[in-house]
LUMBA-242651 format. One record per residue (C-alpha): residue in one letter; x, y, z. Coordinates in steps of 0.5 Angstrom, whole numbers, padded with zeros to 4 digits, always signed. Example, Ala and Ser with C-alpha at 12.3 -4.5 7.8 and 13.67 -1.06 7.14 Angstrom:
<nodes>
A+0025-0009+0016S+0027-0002+0014
</nodes>
This chain:
<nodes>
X+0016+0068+0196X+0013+0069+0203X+0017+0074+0209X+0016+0076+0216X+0019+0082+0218X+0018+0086+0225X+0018+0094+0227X+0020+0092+0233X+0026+0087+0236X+0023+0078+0235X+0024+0078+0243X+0018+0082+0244X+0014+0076+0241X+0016+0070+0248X+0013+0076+0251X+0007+0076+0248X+0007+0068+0247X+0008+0069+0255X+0002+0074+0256X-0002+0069+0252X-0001+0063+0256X-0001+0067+0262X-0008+0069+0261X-0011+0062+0259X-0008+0060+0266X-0011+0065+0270X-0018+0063+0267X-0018+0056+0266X-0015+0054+0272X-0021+0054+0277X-0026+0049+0277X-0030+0047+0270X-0036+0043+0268X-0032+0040+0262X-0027+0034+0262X-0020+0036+0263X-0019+0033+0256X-0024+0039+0253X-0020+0045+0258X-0014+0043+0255X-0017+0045+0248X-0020+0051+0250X-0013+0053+0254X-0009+0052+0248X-0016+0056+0244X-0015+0062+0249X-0008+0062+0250X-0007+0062+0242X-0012+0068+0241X-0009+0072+0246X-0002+0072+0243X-0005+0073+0237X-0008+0079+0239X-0002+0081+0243X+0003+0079+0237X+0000+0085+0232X+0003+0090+0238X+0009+0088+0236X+0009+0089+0228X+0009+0084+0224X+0010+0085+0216X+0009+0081+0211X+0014+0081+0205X+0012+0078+0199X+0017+0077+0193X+0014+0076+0187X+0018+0073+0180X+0016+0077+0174X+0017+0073+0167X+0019+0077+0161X+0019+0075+0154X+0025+0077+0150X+0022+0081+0144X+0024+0081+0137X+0021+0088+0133X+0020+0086+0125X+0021+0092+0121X+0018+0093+0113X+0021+0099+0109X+0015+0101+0106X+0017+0106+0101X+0015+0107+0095X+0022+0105+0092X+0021+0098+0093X+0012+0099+0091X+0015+0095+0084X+0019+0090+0088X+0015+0087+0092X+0009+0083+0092X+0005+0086+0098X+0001+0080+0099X+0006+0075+0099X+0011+0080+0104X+0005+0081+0109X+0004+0072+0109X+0012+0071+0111X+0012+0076+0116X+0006+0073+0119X+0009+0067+0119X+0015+0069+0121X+0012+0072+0127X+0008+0066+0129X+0014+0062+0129X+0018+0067+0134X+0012+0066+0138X+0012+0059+0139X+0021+0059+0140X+0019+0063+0146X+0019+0071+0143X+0015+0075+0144X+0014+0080+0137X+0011+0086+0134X+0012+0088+0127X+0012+0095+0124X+0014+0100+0119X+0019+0106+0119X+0015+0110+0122X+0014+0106+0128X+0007+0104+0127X+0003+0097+0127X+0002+0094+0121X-0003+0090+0119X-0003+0091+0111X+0003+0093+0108X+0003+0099+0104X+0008+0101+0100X+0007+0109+0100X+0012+0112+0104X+0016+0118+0100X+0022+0118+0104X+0026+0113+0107X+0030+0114+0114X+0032+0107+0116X+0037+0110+0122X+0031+0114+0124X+0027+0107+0124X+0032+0104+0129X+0034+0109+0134X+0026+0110+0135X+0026+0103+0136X+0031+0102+0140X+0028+0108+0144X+0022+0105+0145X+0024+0099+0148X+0029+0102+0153X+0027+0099+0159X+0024+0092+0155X+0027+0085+0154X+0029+0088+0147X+0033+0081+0143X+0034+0084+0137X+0031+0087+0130X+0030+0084+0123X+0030+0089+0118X+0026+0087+0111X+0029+0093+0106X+0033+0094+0100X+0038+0099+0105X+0037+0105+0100X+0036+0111+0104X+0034+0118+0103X+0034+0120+0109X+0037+0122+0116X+0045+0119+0116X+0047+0112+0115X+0045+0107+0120X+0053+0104+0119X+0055+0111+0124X+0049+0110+0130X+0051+0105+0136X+0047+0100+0137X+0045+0096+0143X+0042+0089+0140X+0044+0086+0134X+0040+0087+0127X+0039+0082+0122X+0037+0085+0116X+0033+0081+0110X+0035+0084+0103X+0029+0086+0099X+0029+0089+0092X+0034+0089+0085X+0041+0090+0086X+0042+0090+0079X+0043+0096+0075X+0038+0097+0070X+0039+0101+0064X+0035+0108+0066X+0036+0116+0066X+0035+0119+0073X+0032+0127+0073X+0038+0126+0080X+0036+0135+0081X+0033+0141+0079X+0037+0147+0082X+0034+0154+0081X+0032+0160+0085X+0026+0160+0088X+0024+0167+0088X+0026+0171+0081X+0024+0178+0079X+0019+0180+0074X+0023+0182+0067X+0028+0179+0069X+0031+0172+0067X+0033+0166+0072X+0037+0160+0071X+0035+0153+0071X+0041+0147+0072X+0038+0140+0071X+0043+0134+0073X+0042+0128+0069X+0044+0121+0071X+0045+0115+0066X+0045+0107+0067X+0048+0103+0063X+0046+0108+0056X+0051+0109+0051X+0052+0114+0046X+0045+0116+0047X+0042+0123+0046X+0038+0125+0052X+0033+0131+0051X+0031+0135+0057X+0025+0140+0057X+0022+0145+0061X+0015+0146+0060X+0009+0151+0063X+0003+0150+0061X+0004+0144+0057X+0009+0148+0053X+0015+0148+0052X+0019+0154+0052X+0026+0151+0052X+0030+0144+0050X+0036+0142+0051X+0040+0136+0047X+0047+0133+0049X+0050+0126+0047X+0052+0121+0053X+0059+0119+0050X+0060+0114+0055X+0059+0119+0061X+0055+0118+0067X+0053+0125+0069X+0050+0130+0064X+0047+0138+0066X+0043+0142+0062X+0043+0150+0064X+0036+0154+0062X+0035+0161+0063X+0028+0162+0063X+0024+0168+0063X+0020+0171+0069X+0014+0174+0065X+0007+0174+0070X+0008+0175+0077X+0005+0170+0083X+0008+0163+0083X+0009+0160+0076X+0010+0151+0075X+0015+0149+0071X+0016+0141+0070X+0023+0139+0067X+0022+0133+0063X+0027+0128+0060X+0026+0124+0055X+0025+0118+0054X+0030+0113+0052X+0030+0106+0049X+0030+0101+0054X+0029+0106+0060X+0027+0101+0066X+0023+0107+0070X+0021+0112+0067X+0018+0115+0074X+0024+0119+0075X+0025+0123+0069X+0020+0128+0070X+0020+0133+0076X+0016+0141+0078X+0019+0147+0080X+0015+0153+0084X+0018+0160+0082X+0015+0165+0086X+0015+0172+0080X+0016+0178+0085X+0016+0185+0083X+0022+0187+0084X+0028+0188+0090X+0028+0193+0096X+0032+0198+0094X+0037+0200+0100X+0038+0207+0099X+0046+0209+0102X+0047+0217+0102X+0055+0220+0104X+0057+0227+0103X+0064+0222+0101X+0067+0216+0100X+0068+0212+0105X+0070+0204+0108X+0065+0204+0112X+0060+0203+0105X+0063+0197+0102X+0062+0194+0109X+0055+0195+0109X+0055+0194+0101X+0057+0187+0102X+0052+0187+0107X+0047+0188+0104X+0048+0185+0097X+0049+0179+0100X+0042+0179+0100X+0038+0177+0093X+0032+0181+0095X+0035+0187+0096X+0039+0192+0091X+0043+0197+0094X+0045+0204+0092X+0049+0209+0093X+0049+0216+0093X+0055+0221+0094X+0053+0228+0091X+0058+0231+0086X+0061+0224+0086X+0056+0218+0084X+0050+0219+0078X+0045+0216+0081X+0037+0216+0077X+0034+0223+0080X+0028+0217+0080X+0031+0213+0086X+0032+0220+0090X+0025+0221+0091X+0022+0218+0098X+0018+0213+0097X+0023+0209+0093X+0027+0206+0097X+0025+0202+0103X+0031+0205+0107X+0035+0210+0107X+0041+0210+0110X+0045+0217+0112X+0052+0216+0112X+0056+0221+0117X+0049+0226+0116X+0050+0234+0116X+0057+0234+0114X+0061+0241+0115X+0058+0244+0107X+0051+0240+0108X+0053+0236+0102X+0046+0230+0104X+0042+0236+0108X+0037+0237+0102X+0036+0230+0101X+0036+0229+0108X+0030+0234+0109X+0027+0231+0103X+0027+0224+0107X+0025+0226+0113X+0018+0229+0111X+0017+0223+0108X+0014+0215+0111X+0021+0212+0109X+0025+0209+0114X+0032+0213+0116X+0039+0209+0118X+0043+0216+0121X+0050+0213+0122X+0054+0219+0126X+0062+0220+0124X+0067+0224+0126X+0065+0229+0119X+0057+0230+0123X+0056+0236+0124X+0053+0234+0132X+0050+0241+0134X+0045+0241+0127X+0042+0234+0130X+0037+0237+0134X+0035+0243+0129X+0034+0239+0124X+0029+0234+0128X+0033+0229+0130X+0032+0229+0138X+0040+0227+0140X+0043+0232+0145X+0050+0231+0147X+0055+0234+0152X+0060+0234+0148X+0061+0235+0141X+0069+0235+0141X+0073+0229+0146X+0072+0222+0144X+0071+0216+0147X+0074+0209+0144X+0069+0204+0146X+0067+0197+0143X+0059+0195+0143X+0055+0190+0147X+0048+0186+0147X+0042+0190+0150X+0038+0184+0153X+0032+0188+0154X+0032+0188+0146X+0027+0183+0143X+0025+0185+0136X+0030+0180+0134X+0035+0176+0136X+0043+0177+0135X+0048+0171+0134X+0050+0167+0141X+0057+0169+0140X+0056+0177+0139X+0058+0179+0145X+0065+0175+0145X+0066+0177+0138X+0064+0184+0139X+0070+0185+0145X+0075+0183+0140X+0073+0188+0136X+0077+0194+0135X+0074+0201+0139X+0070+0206+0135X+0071+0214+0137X+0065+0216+0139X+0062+0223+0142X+0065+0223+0150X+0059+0224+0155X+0053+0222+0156X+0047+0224+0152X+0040+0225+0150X+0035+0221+0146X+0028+0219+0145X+0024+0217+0151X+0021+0212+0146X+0027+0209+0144X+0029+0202+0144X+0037+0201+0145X+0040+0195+0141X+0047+0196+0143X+0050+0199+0148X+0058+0203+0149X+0063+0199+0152X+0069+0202+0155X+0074+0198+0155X+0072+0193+0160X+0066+0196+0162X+0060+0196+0160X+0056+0203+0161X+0048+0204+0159X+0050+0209+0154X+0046+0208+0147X+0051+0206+0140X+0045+0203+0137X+0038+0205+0138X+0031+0206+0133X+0025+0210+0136X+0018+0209+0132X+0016+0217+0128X+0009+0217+0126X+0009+0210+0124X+0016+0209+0121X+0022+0207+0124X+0028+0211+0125X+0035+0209+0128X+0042+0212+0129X+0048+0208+0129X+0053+0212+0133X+0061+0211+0131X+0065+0210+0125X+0071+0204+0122X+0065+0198+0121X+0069+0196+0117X+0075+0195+0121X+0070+0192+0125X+0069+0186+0119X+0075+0185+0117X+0077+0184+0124X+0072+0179+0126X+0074+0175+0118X+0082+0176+0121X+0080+0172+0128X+0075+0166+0123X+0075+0167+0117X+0068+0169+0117X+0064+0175+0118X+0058+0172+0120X+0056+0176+0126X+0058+0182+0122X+0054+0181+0117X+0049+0177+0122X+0048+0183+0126X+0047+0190+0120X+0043+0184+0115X+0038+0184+0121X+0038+0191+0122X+0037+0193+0115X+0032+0188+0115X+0028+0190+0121X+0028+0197+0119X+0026+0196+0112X+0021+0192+0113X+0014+0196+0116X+0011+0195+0122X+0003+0191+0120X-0002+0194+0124X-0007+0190+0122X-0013+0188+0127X-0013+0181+0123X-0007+0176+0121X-0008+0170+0117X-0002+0167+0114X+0001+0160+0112X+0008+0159+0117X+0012+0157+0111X+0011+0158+0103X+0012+0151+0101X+0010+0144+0104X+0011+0137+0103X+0005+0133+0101X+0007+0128+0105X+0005+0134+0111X+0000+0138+0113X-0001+0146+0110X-0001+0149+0117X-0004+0156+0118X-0003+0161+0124X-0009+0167+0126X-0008+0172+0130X-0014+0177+0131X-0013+0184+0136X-0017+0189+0140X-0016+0196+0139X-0010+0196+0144X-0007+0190+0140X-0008+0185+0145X-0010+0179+0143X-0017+0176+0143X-0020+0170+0141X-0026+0167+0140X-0027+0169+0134X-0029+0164+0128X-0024+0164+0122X-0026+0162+0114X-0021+0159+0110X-0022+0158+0102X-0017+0154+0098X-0016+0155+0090X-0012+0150+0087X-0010+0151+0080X-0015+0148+0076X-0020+0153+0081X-0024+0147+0085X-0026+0151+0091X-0025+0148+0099X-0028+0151+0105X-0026+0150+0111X-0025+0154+0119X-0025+0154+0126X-0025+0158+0132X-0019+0162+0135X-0018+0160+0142X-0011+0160+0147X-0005+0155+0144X-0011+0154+0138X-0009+0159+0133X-0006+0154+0129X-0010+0150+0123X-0008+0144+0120X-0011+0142+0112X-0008+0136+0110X-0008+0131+0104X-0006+0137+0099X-0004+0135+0093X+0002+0138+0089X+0001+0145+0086X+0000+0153+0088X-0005+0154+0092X-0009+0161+0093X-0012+0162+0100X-0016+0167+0103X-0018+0168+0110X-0023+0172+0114X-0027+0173+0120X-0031+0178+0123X-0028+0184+0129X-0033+0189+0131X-0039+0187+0126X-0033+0188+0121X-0031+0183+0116X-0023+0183+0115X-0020+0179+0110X-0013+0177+0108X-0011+0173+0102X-0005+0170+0099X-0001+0164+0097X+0003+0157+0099X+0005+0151+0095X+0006+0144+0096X+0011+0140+0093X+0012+0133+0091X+0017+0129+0094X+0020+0124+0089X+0026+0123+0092X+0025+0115+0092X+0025+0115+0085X+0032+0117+0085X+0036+0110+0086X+0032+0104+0085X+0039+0099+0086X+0039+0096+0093X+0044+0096+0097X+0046+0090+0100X+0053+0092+0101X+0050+0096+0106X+0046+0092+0110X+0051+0086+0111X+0055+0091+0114X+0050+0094+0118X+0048+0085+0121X+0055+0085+0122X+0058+0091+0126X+0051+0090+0131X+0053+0082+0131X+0047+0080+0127X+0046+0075+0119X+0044+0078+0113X+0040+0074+0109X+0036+0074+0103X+0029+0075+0102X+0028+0068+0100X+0032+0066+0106X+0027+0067+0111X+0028+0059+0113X+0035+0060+0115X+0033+0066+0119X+0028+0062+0123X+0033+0056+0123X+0038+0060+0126X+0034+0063+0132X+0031+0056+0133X+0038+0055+0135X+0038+0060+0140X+0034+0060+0147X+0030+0065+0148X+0032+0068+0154X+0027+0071+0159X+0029+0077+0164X+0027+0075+0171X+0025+0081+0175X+0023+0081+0182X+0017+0085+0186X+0017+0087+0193X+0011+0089+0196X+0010+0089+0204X+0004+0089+0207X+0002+0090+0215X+0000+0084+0218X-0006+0088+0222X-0009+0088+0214X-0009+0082+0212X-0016+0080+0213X-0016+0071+0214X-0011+0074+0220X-0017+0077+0222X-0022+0071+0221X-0017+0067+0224X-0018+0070+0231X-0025+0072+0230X-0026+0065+0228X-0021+0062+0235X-0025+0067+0240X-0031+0065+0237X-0030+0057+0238X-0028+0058+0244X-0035+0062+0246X-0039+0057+0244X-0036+0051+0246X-0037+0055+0253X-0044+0056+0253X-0046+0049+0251X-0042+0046+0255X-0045+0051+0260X-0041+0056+0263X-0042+0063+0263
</nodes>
């Protein structure tokens, strides 16, 4: 639809008309050698292209409307998971869902079909490890936001082993749902889940719990077994007696460091419909031993079973304390080098009880945490090079802690300074003071409301170690405070666990880093790997090439490398199997090859095997609450039938465009074309 809109007012165009008649009138009416029937014709000529000429001076705009037909679409979408590899012949599934999408076609839709992970298919594959059947959907209905979506037939078994169920999401189109797969529950045992620490300390023994399902068995005796290196180090036999859930708890010796396989076997019973879920391998990596966290104290204190709980919290530390006279703590554990941190609870007591130990300590690379209390002799801090100077040693002040937000060697808890404000105050030395220039402030004295730049909590690097002092004491009203308002001690706890572990942990000079970002990754995702390389500042610097070497566990050998470059310090190695896998990685800084080495796994995923019994009690309700039919897999012509019953609506949109008359090209012929007629009529009827 085609129309004529103007910039200025429409009665500008009887001006114009008048404008073009008028000047035909003044040249045509004189004498002329041509008929008066001719005149009249090159009057109307003249007088037309006049006012069109004229008519351009007005503006004239065409609008043009134009209506744009759009089909409703239907997405098809196969649950292709390895759950239903077994169920569903391939070939077949492939031939009804071309046929069904042709049939749609014809009736007026317009139709894609895809999987779970929203690609196109052209053969089914049923190899997915997971099954997220809501995922699926939302990120359908996502992509099809603006579009004529008409509706979504799911073809699967409605098992899923991933994200939330689709009954909890709003949906916006109805979903018809097509039933694949046995809903009949087959005699089977299921290896349902193996529970066990990842990480287990040499010498030491770690538990093992494997949880037993049971299908249709009765008064059978199931057997689970844990083998490593194809032997069995542990078996374990029980009879089902008509129960449907059995546990099988090992305790398994850690004996050789570095990631150790496990593989925990069911074994098979008489009549088993799957025996793909009744074997599972787990990765334990076998460690040395556990920080240790040094606490020294010239006497007992509540301050110490907070930091304790703290502490022991944590499974890779072990936490020991010292208090002279009181406690027998192994004279081994009391050299430096012992111990990742020491802590100094309230250090240079009025009888110096810990000041030896102190000085035994500070000579060393050991990584200090000095809390200073009410008993710490403050004028003997600078004597005995701890670089803190205060005005004064007897008035207190009663403060609260606050965030520092210049600090950003870790991050505290979001609610930390509204937990904080809540805390009760801590008497702390009055005054300002002096510390390291160095230094780096975690958090900050609050007084009453008012927050001063005064330090309660800094650390300062010494020679390569680190050193911080907490000043104050009652932490542990502090937690049981923050356990009083929630329940919980998470920002407690939060805060002094990562504190300990930002101090205990050292500082890697290293010019070249290469590590995976995680210690475990799926087979169903890429190992990823991050390298960093830094000049003699410790800035960052690329361009540096990097070489991998992979060793899986039989000992094949892969290389692969890449460049360093700005936002590509990552890489990428996909396709790994199952398995432990030793890395190493080096590259070359100042005609200097540095290396760097270390280990990874790569872990089945086996969780499609867990439930093999459709759920078409789900898929019922998912077509009804969205206003959709559930139907059989042997039920695909009633589908067809019933959307051959209903119109498919297309979605009508309208487009504007507007285009300036002086534009269009055929109104510039049309003049060109009356001026040029008229010429020539002229000219050969003989005038000038």
């Amino acid at each position: 639809m085609q129309q004529l809109i103007f910039e200025s007012h429409p009665i500008f165009i009887l001006l114009c008309a008048i404008i073009g008649v008028g000047y035909a009138f003044v040249l045509y009416q004189s004498k002329h050698p041509w008929s008066e029937k001719i005149n009249r014709w090159l009057f109307a000529g003249r007088a037309i292209s006049v006012f069109l000429i004229s008519f351009l001076l007005v503006g004239p705009i065409l609008k043009l409307i134009n209506q744009i037909y759009e089909k409703p679409e239907v997405v098809l979408v196969l649950d292709n998971s390895s759950s239903l590899k077994d169920k569903i012949d391939s070939v077949k599934i492939q031939h009804e869902l071309s046929q069904i999408a042709n049939q749609l076609k014809e009736t007026g839709y317009t139709v894609s079909i895809k999987n779970l992970s929203g690609s196109e298919i052209e053969k089914p594959k049923f190899n997915f490890k997971t099954s997220d059947i809501n995922g699926a959907l939302k990120n359908i209905q996502a992509n099809y936001e603006d579009k004529n979506l008409n509706s979504i037939i799911v073809f699967t078994d409605g098992i899923y082993n991933t994200g939330v169920s689709p009954l909890y999401s709003p949906w916006r189109v109805p979903i018809q749902t097509v039933g694949l797969g046995d809903t009949i529950e087959h005699p089977d045992l299921i290896l349902k889940n193996v529970a066990y620490n990842k990480i287990a300390y040499q010498g030491n023994q770690f538990p093992v719990r494997a949880e037993v399902a049971i299908q249709n068995l009765n008064q059978t005796d199931v057997s689970v077994s844990v083998f490593k290196s194809g032997s069995i180090i542990a078996q374990q036999k029980k009879n089902v007696s008509n129960k449907s859930f059995l546990t099988f708890d090992f305790l398994i010796d850690a004996k050789d460091k570095g990631i150790a396989r496990y593989e925990i076997v069911v074994g098979n019973a008489v009549g088993e419909s799957s025996l793909k879920n009744n074997r599972r391998n787990i990765f334990v990596d076998v460690v040395e031993g556990k920080k240790k966290i040094l606490l020294v104290a010239p006497a007992p204190h509540p301050d110490i079973k907070a930091l304790r709980e703290v502490v022991e919290k944590n499974s890779n530390y072990e936490f020991v304390v010292h208090i002279p006279g009181i406690s027998k703590t192994d004279s081994k554990l009391l050299a430096p080098g012992q111990a990742e941190l020491v802590i100094f609870h309230q250090p240079f007591d009025a009888d110096m009880k810990t000041a030896t130990l102190y000085n035994a300590f500070s000579k060393s690379k050991t990584s200090l945490l000095l809390v200073i209390g009410s008993k710490t002799n403050l004028r003997a801090l600078p004597s005995n090079n701890i670089p803190l100077q205060f005005e004064s040693t007897f008035q207190k002040d009663e403060v609260t802690p606050f965030v520092n937000s210049a600090f950003h060697d870790f991050d505290f808890a979001e609610t930390s300074n509204t937990m904080f404000s809540r805390f009760p105050p801590t008497h702390v030395p009055f005054g300002k003071f002096s510390y390291p220039q160095n230094a780096k402030v975690l958090l900050n004295q609050r007084i009453g409301t008012v927050q001063t730049d005064r330090p309660m909590l800094l650390s300062w690097d010494d020679n390569g170690r680190k050193i911080a002092v907490f000043i104050g004491e009652g932490l542990w009203r502090w937690r049981l405070e923050e356990y009083d308002l929630t329940e919980k001690t998470e920002v407690f706890d939060g805060t002094f666990s990562k504190l300990i572990q930002y101090l205990s942990t050292l500082d890697d000079k290293k010019k070249f880093k290469f590590a995976p970002i995680q210690n475990e990754f799926s087979e169903t995702t890429p190992a990823i790997f991050e390298g960093q390389v830094y000049n003699d500042l410790f800035e960052k610097t690329y361009g540096h090439k990097i070489e991998i070497q992979l060793k899986d566990e039989s000992g094949k050998i892969s290389n692969y490398n890449y460049t360093l470059s700005a936002g590509g310090e990552k890489y990428e190695i996909g396709g790994l199997k199952e398995g432990s896998y030793q890395y190493t990685a080096s590259t070359l800084i100042n005609a200097k090859k540095e290396i760097v080495s270390g280990q990874f796994l790569v872990a089945e995923q086996n969780i499609e095997q867990q439930n093999l019994v459709a759920d078409f009690g789900l898929l019922r309700k998912l077509a009804t609450q969205t206003g959709g039919k559930f139907y059989k897999a042997n039920q695909v012509d009633v589908l067809l039938s019933d959307y051959q019953k209903t119109e498919a609506k297309s979605l009508v949109h309208s487009e504007e465009k507007f285009s300036p008359l002086v534009q269009a090209q055929w109104f510039f012929f049309l003049i060109l074309c009356l001026i040029s007629v008229e010429w020539f009529l002229r000219k050969y009827l003989g005038s000038y």
